[in-house]
Residue, then its C-alpha position, 0 to 999 in steps of 0.5 A: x569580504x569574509x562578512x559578505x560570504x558569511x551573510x550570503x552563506x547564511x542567506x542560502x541557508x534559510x532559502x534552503x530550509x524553507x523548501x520542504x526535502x522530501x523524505x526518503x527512506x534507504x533505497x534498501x526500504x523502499x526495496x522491500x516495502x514494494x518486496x512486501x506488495x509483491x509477496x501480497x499479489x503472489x498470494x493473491x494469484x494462489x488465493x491464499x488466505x493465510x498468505x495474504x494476511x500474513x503480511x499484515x500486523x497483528x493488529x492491522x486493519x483494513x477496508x474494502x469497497x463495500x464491506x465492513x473495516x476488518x480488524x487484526x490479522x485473523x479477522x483479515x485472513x478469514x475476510x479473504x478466505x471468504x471473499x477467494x471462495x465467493x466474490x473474488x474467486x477467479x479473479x486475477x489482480x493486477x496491482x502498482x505500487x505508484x509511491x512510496x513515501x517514506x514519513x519517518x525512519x520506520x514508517x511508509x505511505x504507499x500510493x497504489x493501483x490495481x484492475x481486477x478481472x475475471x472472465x464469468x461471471x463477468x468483473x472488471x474493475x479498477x481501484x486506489x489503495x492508501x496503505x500504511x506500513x511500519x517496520x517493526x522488527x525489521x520487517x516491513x508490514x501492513x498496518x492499515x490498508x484502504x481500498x476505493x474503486x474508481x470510475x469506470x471499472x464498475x464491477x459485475x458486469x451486468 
């Protein structure tokens, strides 16, 4: 009987093993990795510049629909300072964090969803974003950030 129960324990084994687990962080990461998106949309309503670019690594990149990849964390600050005084002023963003997958100990794939709006001149808009975040030194922070708009949500409106 004891061979049978080893043979059946080893056989569960190997079905097991051959369905990949899905990583998860601590509970306690993915807290803060949505902490981080929420500080951004926090900066984002104040039109801080500095304050959204803060949550971005030194060496982080980015790109935005219809603009230029904008590397490291000063080239992003003044990206948003530009665009809060120009195309963006006014706009309200409305941001969801839809998944966190968590791809190593320290570093995060982030699914996310926004709408911008704005009354005049007239915006309404609808996007993805694929984010990579890494901890280093214990804080989670952006490391590259890519943004798509999608059908439907347009733009300016004409």
């Amino acid at each position: 009987e004891r061979p049978v129960r080893a043979g059946l324990l080893a056989v569960a084994l190997l079905v097991l093993g051959a369905y990949p687990v899905r990583a998860q962080g601590p509970a306690s990461d993915e807290a803060a990795v949505r902490a981080h998106f929420a500080s951004f949309s926090e900066a984002w309503i104040k039109g801080d510049a500095k304050a959204v670019a803060e949550g971005f690594a030194e060496d982080a990149d980015l790109v935005r629909p219809g603009e230029p990849r904008v590397v490291g964390r000063a080239a992003i600050e003044t990206f948003y300072a530009r665009m809060f005084a120009g195309p963006l002023a006014g706009v309200a963003k409305t941001m969801k964090v839809e998944h966190v997958r968590f791809v190593g100990p320290e570093v995060a794939v982030v699914d996310s969803s926004y709408t911008l709006d704005r009354e005049q001149p007239a915006m309404k808009a609808r996007g993805a974003s694929v984010t990579l975040l890494a901890k280093r030194a214990g804080v989670w922070t952006t490391v590259a950030s890519r943004s798509y708009r999608l059908p439907g949500g347009g733009g300016p409106a004409r």
